[in-house]
DOKE-198282 format. One line per field, with one value per residue (C-alpha): y, z, x negated. Coordinates in nm, 2 decimals, always signed. Each point is the difference from the previous one (the first is absolute). Layout:
<recs>
Y	(Y,...)
Z	(Z,...)
X	(X,...)
</recs>
This chain:
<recs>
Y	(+16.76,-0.09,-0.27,-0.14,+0.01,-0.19,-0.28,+0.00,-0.06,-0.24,-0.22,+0.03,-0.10,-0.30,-0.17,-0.01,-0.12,-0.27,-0.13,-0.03,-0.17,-0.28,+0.01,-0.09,-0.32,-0.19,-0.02,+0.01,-0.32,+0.17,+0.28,-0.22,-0.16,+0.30,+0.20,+0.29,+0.16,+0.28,+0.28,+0.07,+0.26,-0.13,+0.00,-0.29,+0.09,-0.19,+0.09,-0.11,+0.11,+0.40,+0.06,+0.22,+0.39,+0.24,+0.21,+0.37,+0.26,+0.36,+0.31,+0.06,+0.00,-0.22,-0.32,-0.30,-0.20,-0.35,-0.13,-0.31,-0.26,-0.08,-0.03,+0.30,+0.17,+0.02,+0.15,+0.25,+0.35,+0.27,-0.07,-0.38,-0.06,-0.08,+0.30,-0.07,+0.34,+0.01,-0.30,-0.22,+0.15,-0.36,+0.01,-0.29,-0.34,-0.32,-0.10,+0.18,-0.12,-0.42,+0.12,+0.05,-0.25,-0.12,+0.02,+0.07,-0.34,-0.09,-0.13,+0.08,+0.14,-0.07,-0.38,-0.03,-0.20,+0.06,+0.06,-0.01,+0.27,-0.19,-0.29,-0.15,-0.26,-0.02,-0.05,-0.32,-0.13,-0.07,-0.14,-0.21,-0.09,-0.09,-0.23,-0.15,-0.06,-0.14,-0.24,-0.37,-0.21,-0.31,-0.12,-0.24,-0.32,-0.26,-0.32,-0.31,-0.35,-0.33,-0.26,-0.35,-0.24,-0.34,-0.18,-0.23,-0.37,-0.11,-0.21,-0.32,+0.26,+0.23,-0.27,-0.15,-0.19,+0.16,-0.07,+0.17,-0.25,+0.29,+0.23,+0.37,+0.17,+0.37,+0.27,+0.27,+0.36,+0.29,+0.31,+0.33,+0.26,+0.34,+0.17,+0.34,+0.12,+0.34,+0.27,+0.00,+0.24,-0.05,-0.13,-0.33,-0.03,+0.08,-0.21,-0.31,+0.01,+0.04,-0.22,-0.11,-0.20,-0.13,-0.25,-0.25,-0.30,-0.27,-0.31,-0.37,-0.26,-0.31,-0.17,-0.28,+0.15,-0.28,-0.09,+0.36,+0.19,+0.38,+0.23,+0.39,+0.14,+0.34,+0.13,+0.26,+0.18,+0.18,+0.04,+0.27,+0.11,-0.23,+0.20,+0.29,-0.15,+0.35,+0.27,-0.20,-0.37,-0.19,-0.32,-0.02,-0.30,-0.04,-0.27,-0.08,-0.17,-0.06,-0.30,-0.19,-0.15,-0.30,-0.28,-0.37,-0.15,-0.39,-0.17,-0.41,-0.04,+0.33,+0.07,-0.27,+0.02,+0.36,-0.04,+0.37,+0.20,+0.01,+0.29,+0.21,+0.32,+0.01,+0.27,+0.16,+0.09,+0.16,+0.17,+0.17,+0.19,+0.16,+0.26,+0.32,+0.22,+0.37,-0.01,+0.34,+0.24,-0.25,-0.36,-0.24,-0.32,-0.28,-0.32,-0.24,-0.34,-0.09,-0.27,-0.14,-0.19,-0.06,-0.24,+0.02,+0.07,-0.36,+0.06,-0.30,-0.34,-0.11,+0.36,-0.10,+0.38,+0.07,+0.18,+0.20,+0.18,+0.17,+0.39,+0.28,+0.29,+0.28,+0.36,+0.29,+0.31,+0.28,+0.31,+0.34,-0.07,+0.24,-0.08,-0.39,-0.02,-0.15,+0.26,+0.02,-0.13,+0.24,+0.05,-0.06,+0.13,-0.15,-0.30,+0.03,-0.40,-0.15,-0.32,-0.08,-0.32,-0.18,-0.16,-0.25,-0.21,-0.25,-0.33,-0.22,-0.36,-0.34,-0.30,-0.30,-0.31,-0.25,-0.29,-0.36,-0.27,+0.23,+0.16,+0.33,+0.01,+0.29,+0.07,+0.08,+0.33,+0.31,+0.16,+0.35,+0.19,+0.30,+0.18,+0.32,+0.18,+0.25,+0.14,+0.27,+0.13,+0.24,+0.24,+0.04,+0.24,+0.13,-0.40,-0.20,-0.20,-0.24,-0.17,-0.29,-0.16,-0.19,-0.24,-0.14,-0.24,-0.29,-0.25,-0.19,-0.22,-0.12,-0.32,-0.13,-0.36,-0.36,-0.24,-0.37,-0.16,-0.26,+0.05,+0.02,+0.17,+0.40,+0.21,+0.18,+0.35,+0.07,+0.36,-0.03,+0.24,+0.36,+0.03,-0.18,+0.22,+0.30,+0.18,+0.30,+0.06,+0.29,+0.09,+0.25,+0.23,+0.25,+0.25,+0.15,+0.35,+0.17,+0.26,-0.21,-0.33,-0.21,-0.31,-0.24,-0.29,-0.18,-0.32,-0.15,-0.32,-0.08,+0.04,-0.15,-0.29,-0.36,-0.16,-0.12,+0.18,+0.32,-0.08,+0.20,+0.24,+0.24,+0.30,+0.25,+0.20,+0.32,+0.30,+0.32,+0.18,+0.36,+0.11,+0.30,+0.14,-0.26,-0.25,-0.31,-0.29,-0.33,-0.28,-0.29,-0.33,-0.18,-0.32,-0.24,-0.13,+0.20,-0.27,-0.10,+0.23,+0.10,+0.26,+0.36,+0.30,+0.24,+0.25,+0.42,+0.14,+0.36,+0.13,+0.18,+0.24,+0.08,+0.33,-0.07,+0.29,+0.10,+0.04,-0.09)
Z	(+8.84,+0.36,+0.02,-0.34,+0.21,+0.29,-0.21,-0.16,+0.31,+0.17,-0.32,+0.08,+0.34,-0.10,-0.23,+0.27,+0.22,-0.22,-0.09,+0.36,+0.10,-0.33,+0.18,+0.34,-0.17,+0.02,+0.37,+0.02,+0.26,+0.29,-0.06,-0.04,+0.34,+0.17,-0.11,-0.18,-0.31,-0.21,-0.15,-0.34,+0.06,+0.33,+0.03,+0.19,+0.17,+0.28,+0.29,-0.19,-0.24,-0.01,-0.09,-0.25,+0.05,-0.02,-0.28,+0.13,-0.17,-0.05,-0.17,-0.31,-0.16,+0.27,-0.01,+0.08,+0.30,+0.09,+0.30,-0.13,+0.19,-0.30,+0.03,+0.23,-0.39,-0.05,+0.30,-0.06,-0.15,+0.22,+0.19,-0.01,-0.28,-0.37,-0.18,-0.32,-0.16,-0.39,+0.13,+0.25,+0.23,+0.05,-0.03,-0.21,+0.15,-0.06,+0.23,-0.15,-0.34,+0.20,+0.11,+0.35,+0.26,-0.22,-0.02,-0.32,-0.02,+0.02,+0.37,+0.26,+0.28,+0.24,-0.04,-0.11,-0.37,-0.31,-0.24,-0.39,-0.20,-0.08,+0.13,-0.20,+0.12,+0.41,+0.14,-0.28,+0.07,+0.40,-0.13,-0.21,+0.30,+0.24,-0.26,-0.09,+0.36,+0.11,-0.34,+0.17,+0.04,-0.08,-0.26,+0.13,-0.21,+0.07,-0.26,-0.06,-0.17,-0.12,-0.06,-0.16,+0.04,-0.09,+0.27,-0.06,+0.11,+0.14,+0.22,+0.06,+0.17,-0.27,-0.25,+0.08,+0.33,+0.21,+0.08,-0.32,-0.18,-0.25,-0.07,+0.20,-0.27,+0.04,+0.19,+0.00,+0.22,+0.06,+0.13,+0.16,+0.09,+0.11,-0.11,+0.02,-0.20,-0.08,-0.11,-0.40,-0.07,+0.38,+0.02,+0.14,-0.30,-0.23,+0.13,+0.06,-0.28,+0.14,+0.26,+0.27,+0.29,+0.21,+0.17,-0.22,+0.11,-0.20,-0.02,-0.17,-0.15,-0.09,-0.04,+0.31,+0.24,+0.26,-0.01,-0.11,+0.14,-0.12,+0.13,+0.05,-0.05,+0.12,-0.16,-0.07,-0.32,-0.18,-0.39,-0.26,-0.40,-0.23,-0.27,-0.11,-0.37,-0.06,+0.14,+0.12,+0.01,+0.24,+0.08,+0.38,+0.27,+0.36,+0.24,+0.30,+0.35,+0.26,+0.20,-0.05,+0.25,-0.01,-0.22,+0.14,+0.07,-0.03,+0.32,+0.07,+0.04,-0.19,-0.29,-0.06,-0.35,+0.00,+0.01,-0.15,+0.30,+0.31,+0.24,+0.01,-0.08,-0.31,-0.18,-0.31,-0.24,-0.36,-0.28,-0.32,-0.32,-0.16,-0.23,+0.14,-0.24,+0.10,-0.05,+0.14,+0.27,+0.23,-0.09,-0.13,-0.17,+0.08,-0.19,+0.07,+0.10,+0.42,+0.15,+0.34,+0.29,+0.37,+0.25,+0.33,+0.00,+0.17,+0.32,-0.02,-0.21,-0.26,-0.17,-0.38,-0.07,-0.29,-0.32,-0.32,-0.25,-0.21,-0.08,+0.22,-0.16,+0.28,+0.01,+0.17,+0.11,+0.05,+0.27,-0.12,-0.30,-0.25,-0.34,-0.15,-0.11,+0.08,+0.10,-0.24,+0.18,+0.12,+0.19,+0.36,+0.27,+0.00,+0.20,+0.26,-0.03,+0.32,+0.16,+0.32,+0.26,+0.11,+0.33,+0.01,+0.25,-0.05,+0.15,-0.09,+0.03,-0.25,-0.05,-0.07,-0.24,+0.09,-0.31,+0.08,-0.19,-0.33,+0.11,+0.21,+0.36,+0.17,+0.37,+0.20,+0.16,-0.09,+0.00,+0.09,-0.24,+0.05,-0.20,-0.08,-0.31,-0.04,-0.35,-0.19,-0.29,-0.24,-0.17,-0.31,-0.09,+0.16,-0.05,+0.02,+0.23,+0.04,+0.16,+0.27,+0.36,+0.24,+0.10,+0.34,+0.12,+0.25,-0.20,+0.26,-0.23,-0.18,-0.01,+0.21,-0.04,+0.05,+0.18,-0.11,+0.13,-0.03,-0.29,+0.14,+0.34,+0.03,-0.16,+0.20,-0.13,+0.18,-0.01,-0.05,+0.23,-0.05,-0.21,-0.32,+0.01,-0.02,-0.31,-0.15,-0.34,-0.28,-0.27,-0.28,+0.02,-0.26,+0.16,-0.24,+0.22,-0.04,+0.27,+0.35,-0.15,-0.14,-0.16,+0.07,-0.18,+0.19,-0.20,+0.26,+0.15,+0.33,+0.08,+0.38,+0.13,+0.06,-0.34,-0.07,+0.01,-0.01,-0.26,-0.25,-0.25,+0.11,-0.12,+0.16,-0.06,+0.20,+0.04,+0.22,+0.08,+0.13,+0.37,+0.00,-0.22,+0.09,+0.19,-0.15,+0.03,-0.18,-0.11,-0.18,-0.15,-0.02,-0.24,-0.07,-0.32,-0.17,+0.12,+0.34,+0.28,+0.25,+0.24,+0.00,+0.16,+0.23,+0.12,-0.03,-0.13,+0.04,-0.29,+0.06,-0.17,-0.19,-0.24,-0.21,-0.07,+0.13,-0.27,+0.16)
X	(-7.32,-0.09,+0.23,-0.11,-0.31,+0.11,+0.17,-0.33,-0.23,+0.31,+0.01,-0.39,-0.02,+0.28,-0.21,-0.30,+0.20,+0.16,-0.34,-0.11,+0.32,-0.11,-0.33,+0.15,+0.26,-0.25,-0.02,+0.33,+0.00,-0.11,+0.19,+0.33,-0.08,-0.04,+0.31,-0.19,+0.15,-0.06,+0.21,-0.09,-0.22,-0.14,-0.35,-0.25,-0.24,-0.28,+0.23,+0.32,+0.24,+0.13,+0.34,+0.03,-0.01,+0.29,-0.04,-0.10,+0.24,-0.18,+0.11,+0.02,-0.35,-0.18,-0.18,+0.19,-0.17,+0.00,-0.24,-0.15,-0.22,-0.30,-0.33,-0.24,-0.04,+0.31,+0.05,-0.24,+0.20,+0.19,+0.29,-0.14,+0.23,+0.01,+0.13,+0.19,+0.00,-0.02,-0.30,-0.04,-0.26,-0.19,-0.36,-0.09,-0.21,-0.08,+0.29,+0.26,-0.11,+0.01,+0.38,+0.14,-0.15,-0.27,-0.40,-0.19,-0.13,+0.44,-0.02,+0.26,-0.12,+0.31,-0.06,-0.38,+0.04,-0.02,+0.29,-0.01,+0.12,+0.33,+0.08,+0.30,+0.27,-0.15,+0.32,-0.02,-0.30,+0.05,+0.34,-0.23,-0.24,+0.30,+0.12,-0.35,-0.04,+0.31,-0.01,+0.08,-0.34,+0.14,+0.30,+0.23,+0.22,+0.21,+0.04,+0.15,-0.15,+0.13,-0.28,+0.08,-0.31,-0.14,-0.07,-0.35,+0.12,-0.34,+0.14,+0.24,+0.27,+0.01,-0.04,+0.37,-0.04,+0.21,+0.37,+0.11,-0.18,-0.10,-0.27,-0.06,-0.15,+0.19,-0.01,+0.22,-0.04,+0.15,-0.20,+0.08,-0.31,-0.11,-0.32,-0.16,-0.30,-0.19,+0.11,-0.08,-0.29,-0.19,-0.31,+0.09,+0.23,-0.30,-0.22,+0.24,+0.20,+0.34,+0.01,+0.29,+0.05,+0.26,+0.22,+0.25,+0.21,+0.14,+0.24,-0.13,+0.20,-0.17,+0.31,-0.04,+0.11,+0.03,-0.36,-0.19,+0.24,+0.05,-0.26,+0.04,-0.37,-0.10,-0.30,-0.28,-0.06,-0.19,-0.06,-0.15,-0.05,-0.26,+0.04,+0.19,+0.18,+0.21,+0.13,+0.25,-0.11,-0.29,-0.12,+0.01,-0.10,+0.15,-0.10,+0.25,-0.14,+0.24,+0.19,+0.29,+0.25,+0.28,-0.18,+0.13,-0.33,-0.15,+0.14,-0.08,+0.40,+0.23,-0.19,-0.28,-0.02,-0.12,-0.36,-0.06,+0.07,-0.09,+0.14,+0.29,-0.21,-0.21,-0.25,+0.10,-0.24,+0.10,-0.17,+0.22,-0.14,+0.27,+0.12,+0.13,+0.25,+0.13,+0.38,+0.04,-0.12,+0.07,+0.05,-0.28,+0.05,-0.25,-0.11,-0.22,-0.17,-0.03,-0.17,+0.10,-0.15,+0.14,-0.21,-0.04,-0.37,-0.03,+0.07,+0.21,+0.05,+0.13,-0.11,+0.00,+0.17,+0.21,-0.14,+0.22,-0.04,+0.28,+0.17,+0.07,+0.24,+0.08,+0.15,-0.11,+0.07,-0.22,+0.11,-0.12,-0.17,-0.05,-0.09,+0.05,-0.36,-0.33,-0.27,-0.29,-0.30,-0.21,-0.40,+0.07,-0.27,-0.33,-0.06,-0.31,-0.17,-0.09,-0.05,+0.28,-0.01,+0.27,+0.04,+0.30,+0.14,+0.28,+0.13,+0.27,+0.13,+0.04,+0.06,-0.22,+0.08,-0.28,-0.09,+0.02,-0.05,+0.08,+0.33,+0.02,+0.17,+0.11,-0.10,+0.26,-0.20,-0.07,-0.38,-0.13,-0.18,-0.21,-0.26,-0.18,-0.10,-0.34,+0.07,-0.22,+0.20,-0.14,+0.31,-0.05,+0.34,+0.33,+0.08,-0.25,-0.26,-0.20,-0.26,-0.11,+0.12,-0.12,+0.28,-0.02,+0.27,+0.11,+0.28,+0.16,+0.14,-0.30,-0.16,+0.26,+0.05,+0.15,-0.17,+0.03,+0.36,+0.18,+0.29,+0.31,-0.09,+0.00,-0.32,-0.20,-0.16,-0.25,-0.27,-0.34,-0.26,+0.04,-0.36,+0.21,+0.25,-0.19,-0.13,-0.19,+0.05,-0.08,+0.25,+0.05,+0.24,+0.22,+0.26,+0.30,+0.06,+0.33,+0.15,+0.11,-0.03,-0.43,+0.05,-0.32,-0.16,-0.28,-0.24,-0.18,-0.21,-0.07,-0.36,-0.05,+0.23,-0.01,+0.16,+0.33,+0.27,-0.20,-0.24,+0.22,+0.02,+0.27,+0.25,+0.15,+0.30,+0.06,+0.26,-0.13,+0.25,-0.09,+0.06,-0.23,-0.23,-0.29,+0.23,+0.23,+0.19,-0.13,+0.20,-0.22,+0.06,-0.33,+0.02,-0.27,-0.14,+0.31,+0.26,-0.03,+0.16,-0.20,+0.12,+0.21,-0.27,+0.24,-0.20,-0.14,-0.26,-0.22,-0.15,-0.34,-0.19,+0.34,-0.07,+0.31,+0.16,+0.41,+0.27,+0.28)
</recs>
């Protein structure tokens, strides 16, 4: 009977401990990093952890007892002990009833916090945090394009009078490029729908290669969803900005005929709309129309640039993705409306061709440009702004002219004073926002100069290009009355008064 009894207040003593030891599991970091461990009937306590107690053997018909390190009431009985004869001598309390090493209201007094009843699958949910947390911030791909375009013959060159004696009216590409975006589901994902930038380079082939030449360009990107058309299908735009290198430029005696081009190095500018089709988890299919441009921003004559138009089918491969299919769209966070100003200073260079007597000459120097832009720009959303600027600037190439001379003896360009070559004009502006990279639009008019040249209705073209959160680059391409070149605007910016909100 008495060892019935024991077995009895043993199997008793097991399950409290067992419960305690669930209790303590969840703590179990600290105790891994210290090197503490229980037996299966060890008991925690504040100080530390108690091995557990030899059993005490008696005679025949005495109690069995085991020392135990509980709570002050359950201390409380002769011999300090908890008896176990036919009942467990242990005067009931609230903190027997909570379980070992707890509080009525469930808290743990070792550590200070509050513990549920049960708390189900911890060890899974700081598995589940760890993996949240070290979930990759951005998504990276690579991809490749081919792009055949039409080349628009606007002029003589293009038209056939060239030493081919026949039209350049093609264009043929290859690209290869690296993007990252957002992760799928993040808020600048949300709010941006799917965005990616990067870096791409590409090989041209305009078929005359003696007097274009074939030019490597290295480029910008950046591109994002218009519309989500299934789960697996979107209609998706990309622009491209960069530079391209090894065009065979006009020259008086090796390649006269080529009055397109004027320098060795030349801006690339490209726009596509295009289909984008899920293959798998990680290929995409795209389809689509481009548009092309390269000039060289004239900084240098004859700068007639080369236009296309034509099809752009690419590949591309996308590391780590998870599921082939377009997220739904969903709220992203609200957007606090404010109004920002932008200070911008740029300077450049160009190239003058002066009219006389109906035709246009070009001067054989180069002018210095420099400017600055005072811009108040009300943001409307996560992508949009707009507003007015005060454009200042000193064009040293305007109203620079020909004085009367005899034909057949060298032209003369001369400058006029400084006061007609200064300006102040005010122009309306619209900002498209995406992450690192604001496309600009500016309509404007100059509003204080002395005439000619600068008597003009202008329009500006600008990439910012993020440095900081409130700082940028700024490349510009101001044109007047939609045709005429004007001058590139090189320069930085600061961004004042700047509430927009961090995503990425």
């Amino acid at each position: 009977m008495m060892f019935q009894r024991g077995i009895r207040g043993l199997a008793i003593l097991l399950g409290t401990a067992m419960c305690h030891f669930g209790v303590a599991a969840a703590n179990h970091g600290a105790d891994a990093a210290s090197g503490i461990s229980e037996t299966a009937v060890g008991r925690r306590t504040e100080e530390g952890t108690m091995p557990a107690a030899p059993e005490t053997k008696a005679a025949a018909g005495s109690a069995v007892t085991i020392p135990t390190a509980g709570t002050e009431s359950e201390r409380s009985g002769p011999a300090k002990g908890n008896r176990l004869p036919g009942k467990p001598d242990i005067p009931k309390s609230k903190a027997d009833e909570t379980g070992p090493g707890q509080t009525a209201a469930g808290q743990n007094p070792r550590r200070g916090k509050t513990i549920p009843a049960k708390q189900p699958g911890i060890a899974a949910s700081f598995l589940l945090g760890d993996s949240l947390s070290e979930r990759p911030r951005t998504m990276h791909r690579i991809g490749a394009e081919f792009r055949p375009e039409h080349i628009f013959t606007i002029n003589p060159f293009l038209q056939g009078e060239n030493l081919a004696q026949l039209p350049v009216d093609l264009s043929l590409s290859a690209h290869l490029k690296y993007a990252f975006g957002f992760r799928p589901g993040s808020h600048a994902d949300k709010i941006y729908g799917g965005v990616y930038q990067g870096i791409g380079a590409a090989y041209y082939d305009f078929a005359n290669p003696r007097e274009l030449g074939n030019p490597v360009a290295v480029y910008l990107f950046q591109g994002a969803r218009i519309a989500r058309i299934t789960s697996r299908l979107s209609l998706d735009y990309e622009w491209n900005f960069g530079l391209s290198f090894g065009w065979k430029p006009y020259d008086r005696e090796q390649n006269s005929r080529n009055i397109m081009m004027g320098s060795k190095v030349n801006a690339l500018l490209n726009v596509n709309f295009f289909l984008r089709w899920m293959l798998t988890r990680e290929l995409d299919l795209t389809v689509g129309p481009t548009l092309t441009h390269f000039s060289n921003g004239n900084t240098q004559l004859p700068n007639a640039g080369l236009n296309s138009a034509g099809l752009q089918a690419g590949l591309t491969y996308n590391f780590g993705r998870k599921r082939a299919e377009i997220p739904e769209r969903s709220p992203a966070p609200p957007f606090r409306r404010h109004v920002s100003y932008d200070v911008v200073l740029f300077g450049s260079w160009c190239s003058k061709g002066v009219e006389v007597g109906g035709d246009y000459y070009a001067s054989p120097d180069t002018y210095p440009v420099v400017g600055l832009n005072l811009s108040a720009l009300y943001n409307f959303g996560y992508k949009f702004r707009a507003g007015i600027s005060l454009d200042g600037v000193y064009d040293g190439s305007a109203n620079v002219y020909v004085p009367d001379h005899i034909i057949g003896t060298g032209m003369e360009f001369v400058r006029p004073s400084i006061d007609r070559q200064l300006a102040l004009g005010l122009s309306a502006r619209a900002e498209f926002v995406m992450p690192y990279f604001t496309i600009g639009l500016g309509l404007g008019a100059n509003m204080l100069h002395k005439g000619g040249d600068l008597k003009a209705f202008y329009q500006i073209l600008a990439l910012k290009i993020g440095i900081t959160h409130s700082s940028f680059l700024h490349i510009g391409y101001s044109l007047r009355d939609f045709h005429m070149p004007n001058f590139l605007m090189l320069g930085v910016g600061y961004r004042f008064n700047n509430k927009y909100p961090r995503h990425y």
